[in-house]
N, CA, C and O atoms as CSV, one atom per row, in Angstrom:
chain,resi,resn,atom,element,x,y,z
A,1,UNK,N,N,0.850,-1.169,0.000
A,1,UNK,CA,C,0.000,0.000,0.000
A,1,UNK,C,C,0.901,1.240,0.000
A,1,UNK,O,O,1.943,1.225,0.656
A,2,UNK,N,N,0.497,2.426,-0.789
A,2,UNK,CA,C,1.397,3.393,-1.106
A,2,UNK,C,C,1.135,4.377,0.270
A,2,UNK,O,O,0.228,4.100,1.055
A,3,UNK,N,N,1.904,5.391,0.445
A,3,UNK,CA,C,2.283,5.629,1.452
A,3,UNK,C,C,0.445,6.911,1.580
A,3,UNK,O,O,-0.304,7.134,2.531
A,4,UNK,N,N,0.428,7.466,-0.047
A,4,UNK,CA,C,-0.925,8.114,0.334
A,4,UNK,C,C,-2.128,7.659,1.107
A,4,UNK,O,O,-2.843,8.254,1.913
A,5,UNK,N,N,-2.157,6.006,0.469
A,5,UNK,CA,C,-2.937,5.335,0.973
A,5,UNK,C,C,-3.013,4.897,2.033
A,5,UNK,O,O,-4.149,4.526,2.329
A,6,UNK,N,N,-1.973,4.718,3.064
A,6,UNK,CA,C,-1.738,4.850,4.256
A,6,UNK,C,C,-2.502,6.270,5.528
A,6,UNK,O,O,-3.002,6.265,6.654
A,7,UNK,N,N,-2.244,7.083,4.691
A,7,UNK,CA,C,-2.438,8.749,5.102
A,7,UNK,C,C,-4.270,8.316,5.237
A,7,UNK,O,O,-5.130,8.473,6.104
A,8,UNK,N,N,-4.232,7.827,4.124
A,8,UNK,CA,C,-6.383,7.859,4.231
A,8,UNK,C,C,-6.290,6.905,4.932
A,8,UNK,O,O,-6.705,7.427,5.967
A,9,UNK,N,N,-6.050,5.798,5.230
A,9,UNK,CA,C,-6.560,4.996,6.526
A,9,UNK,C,C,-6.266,5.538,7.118
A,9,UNK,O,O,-7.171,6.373,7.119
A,10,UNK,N,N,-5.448,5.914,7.942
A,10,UNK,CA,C,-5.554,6.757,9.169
A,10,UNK,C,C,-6.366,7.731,9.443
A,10,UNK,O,O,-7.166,7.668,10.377
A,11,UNK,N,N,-6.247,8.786,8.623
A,11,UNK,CA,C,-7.341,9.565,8.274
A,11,UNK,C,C,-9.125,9.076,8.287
A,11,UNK,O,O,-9.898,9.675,9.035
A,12,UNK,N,N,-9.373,8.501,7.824
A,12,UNK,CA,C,-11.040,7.539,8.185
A,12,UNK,C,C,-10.914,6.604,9.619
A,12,UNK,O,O,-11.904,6.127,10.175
A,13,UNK,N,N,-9.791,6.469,10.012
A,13,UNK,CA,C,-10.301,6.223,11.452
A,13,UNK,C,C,-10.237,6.887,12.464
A,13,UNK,O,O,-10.598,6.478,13.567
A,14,UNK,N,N,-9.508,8.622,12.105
A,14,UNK,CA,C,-9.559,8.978,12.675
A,14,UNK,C,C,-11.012,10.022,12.459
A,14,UNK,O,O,-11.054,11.004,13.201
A,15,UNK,N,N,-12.115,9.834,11.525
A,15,UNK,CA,C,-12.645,10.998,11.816
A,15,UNK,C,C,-14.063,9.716,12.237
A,15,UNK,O,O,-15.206,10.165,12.161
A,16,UNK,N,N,-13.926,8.529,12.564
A,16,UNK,CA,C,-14.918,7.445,12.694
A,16,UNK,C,C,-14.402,7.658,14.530
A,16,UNK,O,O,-15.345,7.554,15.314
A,17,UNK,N,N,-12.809,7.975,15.249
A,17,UNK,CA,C,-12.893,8.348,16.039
A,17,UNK,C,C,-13.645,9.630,16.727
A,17,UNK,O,O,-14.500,9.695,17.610
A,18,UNK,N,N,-13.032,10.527,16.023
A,18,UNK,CA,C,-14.100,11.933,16.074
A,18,UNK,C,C,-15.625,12.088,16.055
A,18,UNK,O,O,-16.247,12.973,16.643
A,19,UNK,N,N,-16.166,11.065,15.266
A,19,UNK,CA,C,-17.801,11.154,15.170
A,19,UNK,C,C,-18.192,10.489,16.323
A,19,UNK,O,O,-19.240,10.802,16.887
A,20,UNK,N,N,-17.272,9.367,16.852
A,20,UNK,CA,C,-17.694,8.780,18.293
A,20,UNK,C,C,-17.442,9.392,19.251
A,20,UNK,O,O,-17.784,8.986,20.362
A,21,UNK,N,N,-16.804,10.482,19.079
A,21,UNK,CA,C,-16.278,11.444,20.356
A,21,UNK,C,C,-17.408,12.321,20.507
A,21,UNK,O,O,-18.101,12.377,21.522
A,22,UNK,N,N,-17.589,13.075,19.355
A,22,UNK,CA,C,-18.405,13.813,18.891
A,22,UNK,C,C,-20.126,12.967,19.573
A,22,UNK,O,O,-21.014,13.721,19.970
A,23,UNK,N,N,-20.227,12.234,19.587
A,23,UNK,CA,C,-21.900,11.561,19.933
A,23,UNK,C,C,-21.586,11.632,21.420
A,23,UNK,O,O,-22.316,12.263,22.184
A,24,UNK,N,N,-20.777,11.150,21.727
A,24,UNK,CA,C,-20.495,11.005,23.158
A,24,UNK,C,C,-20.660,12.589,23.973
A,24,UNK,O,O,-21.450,12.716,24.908
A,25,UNK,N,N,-19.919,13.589,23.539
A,25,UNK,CA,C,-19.633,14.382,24.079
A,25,UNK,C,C,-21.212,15.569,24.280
A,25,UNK,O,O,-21.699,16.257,25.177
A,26,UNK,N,N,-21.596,15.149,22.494
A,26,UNK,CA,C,-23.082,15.810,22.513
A,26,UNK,C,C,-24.335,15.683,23.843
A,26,UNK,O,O,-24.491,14.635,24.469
A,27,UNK,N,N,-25.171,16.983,24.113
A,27,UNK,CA,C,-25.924,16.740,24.969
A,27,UNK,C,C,-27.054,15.065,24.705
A,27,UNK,O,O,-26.944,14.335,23.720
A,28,UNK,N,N,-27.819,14.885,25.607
A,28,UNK,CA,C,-28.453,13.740,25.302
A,28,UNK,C,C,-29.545,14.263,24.791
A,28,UNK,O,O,-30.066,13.529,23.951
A,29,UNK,N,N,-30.139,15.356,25.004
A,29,UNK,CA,C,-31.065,16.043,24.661
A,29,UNK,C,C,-31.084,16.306,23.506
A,29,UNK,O,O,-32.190,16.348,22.966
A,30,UNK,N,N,-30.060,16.538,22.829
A,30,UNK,CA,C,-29.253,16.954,21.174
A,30,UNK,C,C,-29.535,15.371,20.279
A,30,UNK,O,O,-28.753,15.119,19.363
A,31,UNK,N,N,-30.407,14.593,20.524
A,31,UNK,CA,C,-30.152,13.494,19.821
A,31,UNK,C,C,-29.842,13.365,18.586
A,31,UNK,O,O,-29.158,12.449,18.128
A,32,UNK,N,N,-30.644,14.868,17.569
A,32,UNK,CA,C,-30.253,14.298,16.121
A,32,UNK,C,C,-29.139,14.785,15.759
A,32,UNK,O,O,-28.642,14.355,14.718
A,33,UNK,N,N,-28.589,15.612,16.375
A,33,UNK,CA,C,-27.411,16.467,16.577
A,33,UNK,C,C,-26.392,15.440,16.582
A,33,UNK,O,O,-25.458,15.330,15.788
A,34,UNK,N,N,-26.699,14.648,17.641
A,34,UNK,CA,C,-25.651,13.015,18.120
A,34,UNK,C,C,-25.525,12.323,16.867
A,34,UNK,O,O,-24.393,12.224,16.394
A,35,UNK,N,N,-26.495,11.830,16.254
A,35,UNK,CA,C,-26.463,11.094,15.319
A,35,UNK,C,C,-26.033,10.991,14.067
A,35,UNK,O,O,-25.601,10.050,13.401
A,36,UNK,N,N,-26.287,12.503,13.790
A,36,UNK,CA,C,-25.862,14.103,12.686
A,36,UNK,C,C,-24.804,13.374,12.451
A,36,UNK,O,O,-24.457,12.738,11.456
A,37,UNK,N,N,-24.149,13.595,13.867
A,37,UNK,CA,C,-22.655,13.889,13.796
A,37,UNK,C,C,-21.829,12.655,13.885
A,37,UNK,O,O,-20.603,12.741,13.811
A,38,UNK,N,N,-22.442,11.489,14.042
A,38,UNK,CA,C,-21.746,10.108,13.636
A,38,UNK,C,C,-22.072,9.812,12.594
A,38,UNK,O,O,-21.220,9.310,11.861
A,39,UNK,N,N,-23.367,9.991,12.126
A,39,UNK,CA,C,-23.256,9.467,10.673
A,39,UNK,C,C,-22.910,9.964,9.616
A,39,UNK,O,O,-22.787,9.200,8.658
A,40,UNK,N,N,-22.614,11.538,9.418
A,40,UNK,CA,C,-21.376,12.177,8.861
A,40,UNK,C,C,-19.848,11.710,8.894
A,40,UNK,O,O,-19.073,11.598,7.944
A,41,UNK,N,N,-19.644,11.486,10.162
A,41,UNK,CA,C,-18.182,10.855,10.259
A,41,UNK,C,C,-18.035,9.532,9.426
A,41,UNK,O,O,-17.261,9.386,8.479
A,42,UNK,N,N,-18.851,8.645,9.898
A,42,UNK,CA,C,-18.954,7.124,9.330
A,42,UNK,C,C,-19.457,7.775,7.663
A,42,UNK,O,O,-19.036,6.825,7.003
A,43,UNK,N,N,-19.755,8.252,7.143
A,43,UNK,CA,C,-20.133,8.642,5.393
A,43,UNK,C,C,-18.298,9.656,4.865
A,43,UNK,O,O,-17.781,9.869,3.768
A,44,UNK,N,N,-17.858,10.023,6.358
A,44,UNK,CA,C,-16.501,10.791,5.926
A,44,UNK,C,C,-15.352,10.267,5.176
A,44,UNK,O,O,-14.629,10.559,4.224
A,45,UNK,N,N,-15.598,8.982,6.418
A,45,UNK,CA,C,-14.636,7.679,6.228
A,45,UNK,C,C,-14.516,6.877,4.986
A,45,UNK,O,O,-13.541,6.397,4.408
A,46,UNK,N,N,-16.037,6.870,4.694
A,46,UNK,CA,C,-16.172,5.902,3.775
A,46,UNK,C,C,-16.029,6.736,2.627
A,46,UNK,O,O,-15.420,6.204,1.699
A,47,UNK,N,N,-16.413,7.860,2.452
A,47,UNK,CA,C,-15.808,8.431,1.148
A,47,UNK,C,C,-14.380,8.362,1.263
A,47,UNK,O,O,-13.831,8.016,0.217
A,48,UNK,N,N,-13.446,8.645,2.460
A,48,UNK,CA,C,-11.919,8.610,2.385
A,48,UNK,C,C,-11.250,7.038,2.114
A,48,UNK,O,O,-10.056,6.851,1.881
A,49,UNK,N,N,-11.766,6.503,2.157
A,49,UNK,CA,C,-11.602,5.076,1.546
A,49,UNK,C,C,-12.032,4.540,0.603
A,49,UNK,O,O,-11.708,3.431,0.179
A,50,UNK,N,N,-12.973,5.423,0.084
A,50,UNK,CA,C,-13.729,4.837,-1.322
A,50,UNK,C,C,-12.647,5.322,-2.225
A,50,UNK,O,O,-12.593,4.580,-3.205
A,51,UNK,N,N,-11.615,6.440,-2.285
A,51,UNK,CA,C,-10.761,6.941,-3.025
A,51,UNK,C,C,-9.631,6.507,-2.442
A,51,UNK,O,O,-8.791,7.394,-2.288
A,52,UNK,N,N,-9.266,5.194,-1.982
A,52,UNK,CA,C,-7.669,4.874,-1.695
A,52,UNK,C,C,-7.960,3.156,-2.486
A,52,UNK,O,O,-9.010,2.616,-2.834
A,53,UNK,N,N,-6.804,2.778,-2.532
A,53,UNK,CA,C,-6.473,1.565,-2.980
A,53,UNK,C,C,-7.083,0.572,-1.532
A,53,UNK,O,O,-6.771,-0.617,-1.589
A,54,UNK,N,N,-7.665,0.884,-0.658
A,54,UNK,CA,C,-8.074,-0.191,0.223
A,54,UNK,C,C,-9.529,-0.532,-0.378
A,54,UNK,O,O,-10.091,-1.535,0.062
A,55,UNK,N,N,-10.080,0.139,-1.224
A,55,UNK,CA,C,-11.863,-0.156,-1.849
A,55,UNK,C,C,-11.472,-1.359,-2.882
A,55,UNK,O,O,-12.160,-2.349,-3.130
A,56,UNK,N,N,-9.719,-0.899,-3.619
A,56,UNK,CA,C,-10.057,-1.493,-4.282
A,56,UNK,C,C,-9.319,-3.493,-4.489
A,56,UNK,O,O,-9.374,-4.382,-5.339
A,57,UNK,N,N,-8.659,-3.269,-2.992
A,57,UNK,CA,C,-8.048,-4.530,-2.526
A,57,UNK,C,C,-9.398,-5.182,-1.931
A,57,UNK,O,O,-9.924,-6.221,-2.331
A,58,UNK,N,N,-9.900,-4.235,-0.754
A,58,UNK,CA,C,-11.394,-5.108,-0.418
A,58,UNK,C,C,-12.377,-5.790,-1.074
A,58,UNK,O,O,-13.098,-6.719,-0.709
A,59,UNK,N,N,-12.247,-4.843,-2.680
A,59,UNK,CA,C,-13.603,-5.588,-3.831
A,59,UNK,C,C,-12.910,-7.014,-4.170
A,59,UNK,O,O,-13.446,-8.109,-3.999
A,60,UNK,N,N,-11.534,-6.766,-4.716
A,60,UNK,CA,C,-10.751,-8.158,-4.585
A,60,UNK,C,C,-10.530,-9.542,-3.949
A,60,UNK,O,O,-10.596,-10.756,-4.146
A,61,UNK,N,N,-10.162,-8.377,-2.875
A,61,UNK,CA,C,-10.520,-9.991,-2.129
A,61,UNK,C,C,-12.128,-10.469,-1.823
A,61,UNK,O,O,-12.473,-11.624,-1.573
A,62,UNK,N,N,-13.068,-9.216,-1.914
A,62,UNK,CA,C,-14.263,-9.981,-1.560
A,62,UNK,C,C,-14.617,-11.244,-2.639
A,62,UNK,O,O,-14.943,-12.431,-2.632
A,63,UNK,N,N,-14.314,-10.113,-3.586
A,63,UNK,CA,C,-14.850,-11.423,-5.363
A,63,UNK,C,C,-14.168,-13.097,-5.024
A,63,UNK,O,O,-14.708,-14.190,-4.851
A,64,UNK,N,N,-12.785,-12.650,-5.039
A,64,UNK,CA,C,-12.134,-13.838,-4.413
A,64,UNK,C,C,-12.485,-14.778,-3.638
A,64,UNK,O,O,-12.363,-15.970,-3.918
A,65,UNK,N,N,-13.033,-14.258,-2.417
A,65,UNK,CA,C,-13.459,-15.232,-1.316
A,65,UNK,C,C,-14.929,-15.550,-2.251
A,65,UNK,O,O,-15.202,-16.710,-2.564
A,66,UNK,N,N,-15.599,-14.679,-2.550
A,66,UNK,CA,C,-16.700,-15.811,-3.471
A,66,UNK,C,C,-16.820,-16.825,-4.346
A,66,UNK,O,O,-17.690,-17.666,-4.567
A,67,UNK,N,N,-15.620,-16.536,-4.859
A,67,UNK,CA,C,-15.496,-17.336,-6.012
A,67,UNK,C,C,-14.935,-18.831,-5.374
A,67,UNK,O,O,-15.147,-19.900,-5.948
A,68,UNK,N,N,-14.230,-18.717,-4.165
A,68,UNK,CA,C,-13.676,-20.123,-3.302
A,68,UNK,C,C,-15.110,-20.293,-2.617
A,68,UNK,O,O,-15.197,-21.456,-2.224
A,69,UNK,N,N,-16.191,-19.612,-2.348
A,69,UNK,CA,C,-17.214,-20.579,-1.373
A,69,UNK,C,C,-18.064,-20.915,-2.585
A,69,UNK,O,O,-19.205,-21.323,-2.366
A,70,UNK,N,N,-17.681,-20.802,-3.733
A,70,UNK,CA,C,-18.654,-21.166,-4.991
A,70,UNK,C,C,-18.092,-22.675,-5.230
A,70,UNK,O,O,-18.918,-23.562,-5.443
A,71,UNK,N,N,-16.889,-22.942,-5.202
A,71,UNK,CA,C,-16.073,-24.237,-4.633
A,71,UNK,C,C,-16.304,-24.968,-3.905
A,71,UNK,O,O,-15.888,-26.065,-4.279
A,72,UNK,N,N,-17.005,-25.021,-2.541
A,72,UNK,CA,C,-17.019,-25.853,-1.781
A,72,UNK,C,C,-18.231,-26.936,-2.108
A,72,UNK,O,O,-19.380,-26.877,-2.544
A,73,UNK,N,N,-17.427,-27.833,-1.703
A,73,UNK,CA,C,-18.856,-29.040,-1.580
A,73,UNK,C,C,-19.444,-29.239,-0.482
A,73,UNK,O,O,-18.724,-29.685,0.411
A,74,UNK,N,N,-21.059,-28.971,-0.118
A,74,UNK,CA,C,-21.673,-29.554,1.126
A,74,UNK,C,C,-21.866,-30.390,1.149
A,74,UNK,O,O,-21.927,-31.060,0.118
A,75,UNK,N,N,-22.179,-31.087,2.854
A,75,UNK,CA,C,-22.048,-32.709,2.570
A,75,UNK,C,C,-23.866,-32.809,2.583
A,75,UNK,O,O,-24.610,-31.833,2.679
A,76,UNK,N,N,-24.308,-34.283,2.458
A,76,UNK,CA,C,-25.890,-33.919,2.462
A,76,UNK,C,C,-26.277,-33.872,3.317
A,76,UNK,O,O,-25.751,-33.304,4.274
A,77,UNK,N,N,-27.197,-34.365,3.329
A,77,UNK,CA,C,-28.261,-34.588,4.531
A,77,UNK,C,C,-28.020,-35.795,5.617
A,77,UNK,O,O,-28.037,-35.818,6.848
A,78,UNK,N,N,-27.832,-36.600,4.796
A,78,UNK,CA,C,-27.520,-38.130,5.408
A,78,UNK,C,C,-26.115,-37.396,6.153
A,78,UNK,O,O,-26.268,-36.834,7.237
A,79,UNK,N,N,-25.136,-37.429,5.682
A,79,UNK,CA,C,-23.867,-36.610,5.752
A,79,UNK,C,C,-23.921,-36.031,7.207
A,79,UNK,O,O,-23.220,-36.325,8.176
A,80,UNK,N,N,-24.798,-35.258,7.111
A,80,UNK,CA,C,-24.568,-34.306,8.105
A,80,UNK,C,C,-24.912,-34.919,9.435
A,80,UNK,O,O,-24.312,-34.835,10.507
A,81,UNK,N,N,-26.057,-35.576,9.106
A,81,UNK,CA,C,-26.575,-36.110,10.663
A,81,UNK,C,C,-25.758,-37.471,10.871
A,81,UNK,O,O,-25.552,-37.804,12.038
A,82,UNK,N,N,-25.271,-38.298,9.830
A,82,UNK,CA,C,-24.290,-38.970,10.381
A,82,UNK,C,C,-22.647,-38.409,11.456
A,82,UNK,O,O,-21.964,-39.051,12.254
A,83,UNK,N,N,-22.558,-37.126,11.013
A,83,UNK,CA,C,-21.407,-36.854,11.520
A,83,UNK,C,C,-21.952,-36.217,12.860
A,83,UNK,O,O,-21.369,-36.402,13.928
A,84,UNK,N,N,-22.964,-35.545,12.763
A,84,UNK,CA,C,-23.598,-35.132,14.206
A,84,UNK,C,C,-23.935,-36.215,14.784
A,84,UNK,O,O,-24.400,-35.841,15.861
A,85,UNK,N,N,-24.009,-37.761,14.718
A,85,UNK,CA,C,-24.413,-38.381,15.560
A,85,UNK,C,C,-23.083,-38.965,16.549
A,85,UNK,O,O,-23.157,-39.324,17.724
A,86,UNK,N,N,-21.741,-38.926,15.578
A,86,UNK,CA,C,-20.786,-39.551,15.955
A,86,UNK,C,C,-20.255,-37.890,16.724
A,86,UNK,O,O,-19.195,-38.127,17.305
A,87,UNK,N,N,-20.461,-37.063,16.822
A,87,UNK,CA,C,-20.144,-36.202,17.481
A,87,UNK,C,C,-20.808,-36.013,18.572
A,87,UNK,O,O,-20.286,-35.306,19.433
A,88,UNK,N,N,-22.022,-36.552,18.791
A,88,UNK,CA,C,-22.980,-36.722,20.537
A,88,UNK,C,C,-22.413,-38.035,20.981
A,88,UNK,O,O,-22.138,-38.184,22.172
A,89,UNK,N,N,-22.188,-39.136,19.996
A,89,UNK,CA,C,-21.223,-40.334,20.861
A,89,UNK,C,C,-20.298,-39.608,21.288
A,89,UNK,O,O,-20.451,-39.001,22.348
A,90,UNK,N,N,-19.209,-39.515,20.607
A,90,UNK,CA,C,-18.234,-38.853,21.379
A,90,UNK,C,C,-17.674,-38.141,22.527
A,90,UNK,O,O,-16.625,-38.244,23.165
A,91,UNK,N,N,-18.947,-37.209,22.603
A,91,UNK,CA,C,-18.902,-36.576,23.820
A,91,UNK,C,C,-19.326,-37.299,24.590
A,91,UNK,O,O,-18.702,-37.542,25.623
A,92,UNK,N,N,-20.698,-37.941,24.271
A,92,UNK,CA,C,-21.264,-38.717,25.568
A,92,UNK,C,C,-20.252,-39.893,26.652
A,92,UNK,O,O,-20.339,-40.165,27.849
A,93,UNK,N,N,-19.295,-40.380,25.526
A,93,UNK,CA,C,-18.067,-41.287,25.742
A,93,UNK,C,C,-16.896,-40.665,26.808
A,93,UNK,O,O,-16.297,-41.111,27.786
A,94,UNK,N,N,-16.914,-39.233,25.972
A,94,UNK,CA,C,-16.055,-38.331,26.856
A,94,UNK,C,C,-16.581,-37.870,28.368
A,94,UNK,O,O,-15.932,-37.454,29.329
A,95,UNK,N,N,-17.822,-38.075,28.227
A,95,UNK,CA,C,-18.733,-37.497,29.507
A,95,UNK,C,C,-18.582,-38.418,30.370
A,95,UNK,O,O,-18.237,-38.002,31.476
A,96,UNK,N,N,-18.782,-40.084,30.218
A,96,UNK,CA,C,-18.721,-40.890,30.948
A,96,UNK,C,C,-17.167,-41.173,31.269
A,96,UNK,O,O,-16.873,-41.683,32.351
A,97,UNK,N,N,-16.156,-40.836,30.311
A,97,UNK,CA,C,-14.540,-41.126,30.984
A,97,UNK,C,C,-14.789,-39.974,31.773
A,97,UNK,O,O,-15.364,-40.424,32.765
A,98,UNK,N,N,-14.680,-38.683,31.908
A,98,UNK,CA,C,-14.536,-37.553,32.555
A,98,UNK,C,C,-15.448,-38.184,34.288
A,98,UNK,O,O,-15.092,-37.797,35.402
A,99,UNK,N,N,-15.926,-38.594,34.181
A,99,UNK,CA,C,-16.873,-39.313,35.151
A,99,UNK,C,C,-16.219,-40.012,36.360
A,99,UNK,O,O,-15.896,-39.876,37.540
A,100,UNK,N,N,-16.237,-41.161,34.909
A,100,UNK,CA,C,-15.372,-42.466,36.189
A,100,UNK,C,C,-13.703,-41.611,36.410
A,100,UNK,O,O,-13.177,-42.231,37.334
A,101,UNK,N,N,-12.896,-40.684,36.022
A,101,UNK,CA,C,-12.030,-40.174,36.198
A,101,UNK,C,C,-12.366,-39.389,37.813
A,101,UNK,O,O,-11.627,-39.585,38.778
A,102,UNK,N,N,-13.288,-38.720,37.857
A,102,UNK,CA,C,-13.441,-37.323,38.615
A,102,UNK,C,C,-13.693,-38.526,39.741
A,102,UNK,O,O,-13.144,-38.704,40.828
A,103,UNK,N,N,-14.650,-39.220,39.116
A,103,UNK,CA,C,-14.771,-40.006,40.477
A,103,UNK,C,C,-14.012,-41.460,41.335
A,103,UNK,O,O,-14.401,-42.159,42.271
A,104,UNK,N,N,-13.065,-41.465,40.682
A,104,UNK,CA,C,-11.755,-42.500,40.895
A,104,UNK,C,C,-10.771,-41.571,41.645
A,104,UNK,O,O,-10.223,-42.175,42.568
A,105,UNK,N,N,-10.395,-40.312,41.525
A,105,UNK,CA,C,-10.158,-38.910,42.277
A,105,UNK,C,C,-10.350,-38.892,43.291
A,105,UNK,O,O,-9.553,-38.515,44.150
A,106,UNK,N,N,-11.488,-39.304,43.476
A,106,UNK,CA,C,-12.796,-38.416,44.605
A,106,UNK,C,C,-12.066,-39.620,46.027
A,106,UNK,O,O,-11.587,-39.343,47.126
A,107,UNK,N,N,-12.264,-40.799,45.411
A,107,UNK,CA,C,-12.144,-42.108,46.317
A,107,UNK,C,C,-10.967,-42.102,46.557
A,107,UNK,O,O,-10.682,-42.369,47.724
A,108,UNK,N,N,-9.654,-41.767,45.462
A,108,UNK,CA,C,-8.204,-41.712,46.211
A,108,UNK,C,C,-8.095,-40.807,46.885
A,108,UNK,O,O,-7.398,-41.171,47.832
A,109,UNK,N,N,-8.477,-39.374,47.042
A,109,UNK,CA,C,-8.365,-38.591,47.615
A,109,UNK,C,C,-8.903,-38.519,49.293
A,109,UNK,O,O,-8.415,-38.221,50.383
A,110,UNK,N,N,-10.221,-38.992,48.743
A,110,UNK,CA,C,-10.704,-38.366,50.304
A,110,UNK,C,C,-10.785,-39.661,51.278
A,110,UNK,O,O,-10.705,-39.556,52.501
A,111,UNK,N,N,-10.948,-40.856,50.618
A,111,UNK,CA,C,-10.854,-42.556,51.145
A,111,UNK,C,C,-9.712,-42.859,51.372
A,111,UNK,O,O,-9.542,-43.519,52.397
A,112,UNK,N,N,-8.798,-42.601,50.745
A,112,UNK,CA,C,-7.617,-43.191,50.947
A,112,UNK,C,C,-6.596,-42.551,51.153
A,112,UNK,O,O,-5.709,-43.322,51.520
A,113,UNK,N,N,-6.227,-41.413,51.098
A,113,UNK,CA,C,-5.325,-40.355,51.931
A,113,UNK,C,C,-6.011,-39.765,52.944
A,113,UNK,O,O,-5.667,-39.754,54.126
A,114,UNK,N,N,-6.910,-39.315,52.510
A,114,UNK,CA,C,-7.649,-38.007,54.071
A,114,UNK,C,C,-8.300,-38.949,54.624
A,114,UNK,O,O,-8.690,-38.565,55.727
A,115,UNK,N,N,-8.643,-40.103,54.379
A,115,UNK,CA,C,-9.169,-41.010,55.319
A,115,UNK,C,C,-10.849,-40.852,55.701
A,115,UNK,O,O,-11.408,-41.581,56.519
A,116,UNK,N,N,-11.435,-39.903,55.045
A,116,UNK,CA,C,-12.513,-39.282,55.460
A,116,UNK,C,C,-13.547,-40.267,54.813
A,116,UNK,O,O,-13.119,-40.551,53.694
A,117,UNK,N,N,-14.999,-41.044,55.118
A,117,UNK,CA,C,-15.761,-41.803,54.035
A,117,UNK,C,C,-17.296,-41.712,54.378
A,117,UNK,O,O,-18.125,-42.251,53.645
């Protein structure tokens, strides 16, 4: 990114800072005044970025990333609930080791060192 283009990002976040300062600082009573004045900032920004090379890396990569989820294969139906089923075994498997673990713990600990039963 060229160094102008640098200057406008900074620049659009800093006046997206300012419009939030700006709402904040406004009375509460002033509401459209508040709002005025953020959504000017946020329309400031976006014009200061609509004229830098970041509009036109973002359209890029957006097209890009579409064109890869236009790629993907979903799995079906069957697919899916087969893999969700082996994923509630799993846990449930994990639930019952986590179990007899906590509670094999429980019995060395308090039965057989602290003596307590």
């Amino acid at each position: 990114m060229e160094r102008v283009d640098k200057i406008k990002a900074v620049a659009a976040a800093l006046l997206l800072v300012a419009g939030a300062v700006a709402y904040q600082f406004l009375p509460a009573a002033q509401g459209v005044a508040r709002v005025a004045a953020l959504v000017l900032a946020v329309l400031a920004a976006c014009g200061m970025v609509w004229f830098s090379a970041l509009r036109r890396d973002f359209f890029g990569y957006a097209l890009d990333s579409w064109k890869e989820a236009k790629k993907v294969v979903w799995p079906s139906k069957k697919e899916t609930w087969q893999v969700t089923a082996v994923v509630f075994v799993f846990v449930a498997v994990l639930a019952l080791f986590m179990l007899i673990v906590d509670q094999a713990l429980t019995w060395v600990f308090y039965d057989l060192i602290l003596g307590r039963g």
